[in-house]
TIROKE-914245 format. One record per residue (C-alpha): residue in three letters; chain; x, y, z. Coordinates in steps of 0.5 Angstrom, whole numbers. Example, Ala and Ser with C-alpha at 12.3 -4.5 7.8 and 13.67 -1.06 7.14 Angstrom:
<marpas>
    r  c      u      v      w
  ALA  A     25     -9     16
  SER  A     27     -2     14
</marpas>
This chain:
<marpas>
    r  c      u      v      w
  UNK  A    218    145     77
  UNK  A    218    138     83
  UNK  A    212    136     86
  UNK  A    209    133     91
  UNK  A    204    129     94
  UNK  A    198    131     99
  UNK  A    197    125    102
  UNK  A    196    118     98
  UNK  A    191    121     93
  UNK  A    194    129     90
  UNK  A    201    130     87
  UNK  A    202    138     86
  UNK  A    208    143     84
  UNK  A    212    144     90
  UNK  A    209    151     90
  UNK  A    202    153     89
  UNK  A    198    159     88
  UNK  A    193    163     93
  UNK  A    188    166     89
  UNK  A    184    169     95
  UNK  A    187    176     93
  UNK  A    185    176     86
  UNK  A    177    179     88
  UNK  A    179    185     92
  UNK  A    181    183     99
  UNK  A    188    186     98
  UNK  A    186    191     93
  UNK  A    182    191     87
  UNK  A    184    187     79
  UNK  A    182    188     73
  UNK  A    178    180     71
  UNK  A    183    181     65
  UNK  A    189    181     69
  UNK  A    188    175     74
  UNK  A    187    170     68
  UNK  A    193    173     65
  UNK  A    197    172     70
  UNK  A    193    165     72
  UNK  A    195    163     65
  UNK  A    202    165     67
  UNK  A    202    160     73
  UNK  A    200    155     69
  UNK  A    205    156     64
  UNK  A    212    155     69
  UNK  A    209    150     72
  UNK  A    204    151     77
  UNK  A    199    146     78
  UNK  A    195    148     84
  UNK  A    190    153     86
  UNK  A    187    154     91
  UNK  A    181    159     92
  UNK  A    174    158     97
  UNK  A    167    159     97
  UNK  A    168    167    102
  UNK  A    173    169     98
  UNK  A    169    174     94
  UNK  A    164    172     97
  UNK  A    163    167     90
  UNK  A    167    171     86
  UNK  A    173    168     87
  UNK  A    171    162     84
  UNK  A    168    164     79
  UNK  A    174    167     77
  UNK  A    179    161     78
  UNK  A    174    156     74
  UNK  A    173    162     67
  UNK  A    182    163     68
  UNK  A    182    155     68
  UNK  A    177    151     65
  UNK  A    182    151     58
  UNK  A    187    147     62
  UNK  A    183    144     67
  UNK  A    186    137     65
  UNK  A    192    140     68
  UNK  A    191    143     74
  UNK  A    188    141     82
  UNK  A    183    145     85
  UNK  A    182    146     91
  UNK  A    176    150     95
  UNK  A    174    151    102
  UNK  A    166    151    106
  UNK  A    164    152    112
  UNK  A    162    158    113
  UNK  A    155    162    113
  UNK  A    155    168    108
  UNK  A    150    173    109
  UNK  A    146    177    104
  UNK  A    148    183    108
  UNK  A    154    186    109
  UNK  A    161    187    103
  UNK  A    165    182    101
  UNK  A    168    178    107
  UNK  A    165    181    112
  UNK  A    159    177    109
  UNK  A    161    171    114
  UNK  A    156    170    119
  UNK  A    159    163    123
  UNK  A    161    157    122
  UNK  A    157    152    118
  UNK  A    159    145    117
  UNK  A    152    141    118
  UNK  A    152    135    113
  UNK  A    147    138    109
  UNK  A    150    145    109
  UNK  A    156    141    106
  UNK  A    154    137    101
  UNK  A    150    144     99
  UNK  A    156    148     98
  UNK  A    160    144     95
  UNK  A    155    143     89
  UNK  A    155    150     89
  UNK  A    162    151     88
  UNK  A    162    145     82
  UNK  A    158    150     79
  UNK  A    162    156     79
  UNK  A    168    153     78
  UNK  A    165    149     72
  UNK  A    168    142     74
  UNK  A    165    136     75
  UNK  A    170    134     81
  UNK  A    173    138     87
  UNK  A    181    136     87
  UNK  A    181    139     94
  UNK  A    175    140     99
  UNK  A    178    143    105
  UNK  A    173    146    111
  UNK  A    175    152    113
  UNK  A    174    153    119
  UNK  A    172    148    125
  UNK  A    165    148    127
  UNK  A    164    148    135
  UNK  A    157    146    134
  UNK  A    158    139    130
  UNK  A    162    134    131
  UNK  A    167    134    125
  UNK  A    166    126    125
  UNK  A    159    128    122
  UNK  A    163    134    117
  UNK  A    168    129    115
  UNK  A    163    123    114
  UNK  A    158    128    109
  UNK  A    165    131    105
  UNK  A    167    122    105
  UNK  A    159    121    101
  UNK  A    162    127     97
  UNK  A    168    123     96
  UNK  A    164    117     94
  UNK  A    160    120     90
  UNK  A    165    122     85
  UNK  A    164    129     86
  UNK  A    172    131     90
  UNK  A    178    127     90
  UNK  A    181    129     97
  UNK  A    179    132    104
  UNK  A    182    137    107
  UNK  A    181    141    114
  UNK  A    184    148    115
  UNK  A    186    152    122
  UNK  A    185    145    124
  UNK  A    188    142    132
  UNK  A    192    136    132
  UNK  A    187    132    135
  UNK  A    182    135    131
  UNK  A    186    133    124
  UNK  A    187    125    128
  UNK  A    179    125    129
  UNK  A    178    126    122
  UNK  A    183    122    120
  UNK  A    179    116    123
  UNK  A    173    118    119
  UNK  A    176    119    112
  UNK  A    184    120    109
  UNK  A    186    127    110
  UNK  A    190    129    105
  UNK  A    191    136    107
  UNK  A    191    141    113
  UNK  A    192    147    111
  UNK  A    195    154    116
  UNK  A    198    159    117
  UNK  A    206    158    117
  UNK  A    211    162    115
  UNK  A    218    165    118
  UNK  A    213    170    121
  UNK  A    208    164    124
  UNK  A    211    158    127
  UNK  A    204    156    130
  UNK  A    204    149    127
  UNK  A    210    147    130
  UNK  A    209    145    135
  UNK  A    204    140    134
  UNK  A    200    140    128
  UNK  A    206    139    123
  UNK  A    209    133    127
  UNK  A    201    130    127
  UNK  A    201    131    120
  UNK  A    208    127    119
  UNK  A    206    121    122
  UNK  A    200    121    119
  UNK  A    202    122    112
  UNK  A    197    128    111
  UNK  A    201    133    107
  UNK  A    201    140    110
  UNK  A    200    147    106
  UNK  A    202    153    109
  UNK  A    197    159    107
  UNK  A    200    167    107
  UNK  A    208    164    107
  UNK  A    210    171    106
  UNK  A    207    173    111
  UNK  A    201    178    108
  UNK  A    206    181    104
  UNK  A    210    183    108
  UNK  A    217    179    108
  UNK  A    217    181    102
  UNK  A    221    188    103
  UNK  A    216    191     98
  UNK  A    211    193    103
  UNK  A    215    200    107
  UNK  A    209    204    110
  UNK  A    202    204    110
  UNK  A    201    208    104
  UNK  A    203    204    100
  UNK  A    197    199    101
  UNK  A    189    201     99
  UNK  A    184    204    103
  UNK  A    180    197    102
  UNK  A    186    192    104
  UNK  A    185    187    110
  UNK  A    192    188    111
  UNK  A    190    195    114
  UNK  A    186    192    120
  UNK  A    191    187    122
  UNK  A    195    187    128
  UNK  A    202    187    125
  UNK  A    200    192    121
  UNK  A    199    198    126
  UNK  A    203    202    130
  UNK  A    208    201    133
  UNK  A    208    194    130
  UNK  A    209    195    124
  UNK  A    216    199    125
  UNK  A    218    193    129
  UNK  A    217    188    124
  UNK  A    220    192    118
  UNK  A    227    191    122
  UNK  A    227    184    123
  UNK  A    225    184    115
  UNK  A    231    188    113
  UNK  A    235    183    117
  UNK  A    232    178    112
  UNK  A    234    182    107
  UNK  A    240    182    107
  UNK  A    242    175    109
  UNK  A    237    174    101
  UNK  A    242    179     98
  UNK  A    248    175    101
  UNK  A    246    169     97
  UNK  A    243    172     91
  UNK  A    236    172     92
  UNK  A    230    176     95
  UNK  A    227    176    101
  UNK  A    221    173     99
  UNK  A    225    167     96
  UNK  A    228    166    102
  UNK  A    222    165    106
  UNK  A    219    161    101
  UNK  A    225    157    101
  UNK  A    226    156    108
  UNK  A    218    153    108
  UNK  A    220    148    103
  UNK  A    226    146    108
  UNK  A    222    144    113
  UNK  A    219    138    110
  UNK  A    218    135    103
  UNK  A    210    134    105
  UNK  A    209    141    105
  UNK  A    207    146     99
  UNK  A    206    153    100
  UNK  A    201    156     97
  UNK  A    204    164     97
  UNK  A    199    169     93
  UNK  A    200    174     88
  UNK  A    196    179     83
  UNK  A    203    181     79
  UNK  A    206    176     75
  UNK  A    214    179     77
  UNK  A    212    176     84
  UNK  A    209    171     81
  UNK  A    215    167     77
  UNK  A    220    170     83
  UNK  A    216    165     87
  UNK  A    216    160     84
  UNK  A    223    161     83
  UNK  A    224    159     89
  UNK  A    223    152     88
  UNK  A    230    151     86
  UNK  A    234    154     91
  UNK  A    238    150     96
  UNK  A    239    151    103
  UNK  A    244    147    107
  UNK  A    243    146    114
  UNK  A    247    152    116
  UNK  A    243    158    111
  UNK  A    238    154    115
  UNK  A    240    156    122
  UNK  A    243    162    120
  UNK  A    235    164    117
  UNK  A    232    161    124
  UNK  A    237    166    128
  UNK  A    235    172    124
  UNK  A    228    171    124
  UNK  A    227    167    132
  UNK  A    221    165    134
  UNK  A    219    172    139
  UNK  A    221    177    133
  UNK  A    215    178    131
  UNK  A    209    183    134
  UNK  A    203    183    134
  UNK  A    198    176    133
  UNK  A    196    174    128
  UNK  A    189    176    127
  UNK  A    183    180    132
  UNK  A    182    176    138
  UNK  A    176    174    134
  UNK  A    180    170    128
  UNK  A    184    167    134
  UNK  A    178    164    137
  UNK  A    177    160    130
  UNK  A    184    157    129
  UNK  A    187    151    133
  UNK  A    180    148    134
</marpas>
């Protein structure tokens, strides 16, 4: 596996792991096996976990910290704050706001040491930006924490560009991890340039699109009764239909070099920057080493244009998220 670096302060396998399907937002798993195929990542070279306080909420971290403690000395962790948990409510629909007080930060991340058993958060991202406090006091209270010995580096998740360079101006940020995929090309316009010029590596989160450019994902029925997915825009009528041609389109330009779709995607995410690291998530150990396979595939800049032609900007229908969850990206 290559690595690469996350700003100044974090190298990591060029491609990571997404843990926040393990603990039920897509469906249920057995605790067994998630370890097993966490174990397995970590076997063919993946050093770089990510997971995050909501997810579950607490379960996943609990999960990530028992699935790694044994090779703790070989893996980055990273996890993520920022939002109120209610006591009410079912899984992530327990989030209640935002919260990046300094004293809510410092509070949180102590909790997530403990559930994940480590004595140092690798990467400490905020989740989301909180409109109600200046995020110089957030990453003041995560660079004490920094100071502290209690994280190796900072992040920032769905943040703006000018947010990323207020923050930046406060404390090193390592890592600004969104949305962005051959399905979301959001970050291009302005994040992806602000974190090159700072040095600030960019982790692309959902790289294959929820699943779907994957191919795997025919009709609705083949998702659980749980699954987020069934509540996504570009998941409903009339969208999903549309957006399944565009993946048939994918799947043939992967068949026609001999790779899938999935690990054509995730290829060209690698091409666009040698300080991004994409963090696809999976519960199956097939798609798992699939993957990570796709690490080693070469693309010369005219697979490039052909992928980009096949795939534009305008192809996809619907948003990405509820007007709701639009409202806390690109703050």
């Amino acid at each position: 596996m290559q690595h690469r670096h996350l700003g100044k302060h974090l190298t990591v396998s060029s491609i990571g792991l997404g843990c926040m399907g393990l603990t039920g937002v897509y469906g249920r798993q057995d605790e067994a096996s998630s370890i097993k195929m966490l174990r397995r990542a970590v076997d063919i070279g993946v050093t770089f976990f990510d997971t995050a306080e909501v997810y579950g909420p607490y379960d996943n971290e609990v999960l990530i910290g028992k699935a790694l403690k044994d090779v703790r000395d070989r893996v980055a962790i990273a996890t993520k704050f920022g939002f109120k948990i209610s006591d009410e409510g079912v899984g992530m629909a327990r989030m209640a706001g935002t919260d990046s007080r300094p004293d809510h930060v410092k509070a949180v991340a102590e909790a997530s040491l403990k559930r994940l058993g480590i004595e140092t958060i690798d990467l400490l991202y905020q989740h989301r930006v909180d409109p109600n406090v200046p995020i110089e006091e957030t990453v003041g209270a995560m660079a004490e924490l920094v100071r502290e010995g209690k994280v190796r580096a900072l992040g920032l998740s769905e943040a703006s560009a000018d947010t990323i360079r207020r923050a930046h101006a406060v404390h090193p940020i390592s890592a600004v991890q969104s949305e962005y995929s051959l399905w979301t090309r959001d970050p291009e316009a302005e994040v992806l340039p602000t974190c090159r010029e700072l040095g600030i590596g960019f982790v692309p989160y959902s790289p294959l699109g929820r699943g779907f450019l994957t191919g795997a994902i025919r009709d609705m029925k083949s998702l659980d009764a749980d699954d987020y997915r069934r509540t996504s825009p570009r998941f409903a009528d009339g969208a999903f239909d549309a957006n399944l041609a565009v993946v048939k389109v994918l799947e043939d330009l992967a068949a026609s070099k001999g790779v899938t779709a999935a690990q054509l995607a995730l290829a060209w995410v690698l091409h666009q920057g040698d300080f991004i690291v994409p963090i696809p998530g999976t519960r199956k150990i097939h798609r798992l080493e699939e993957n990570v396979a796709a690490a080693d595939i070469v693309l010369s800049p005219q697979d490039l244009a052909s992928i980009e032609s096949a795939v534009p900007h305008d192809a996809i229908v619907g948003a990405r998220y509820h007007d709701a969850g639009l409202a806390m990206v690109n703050r």
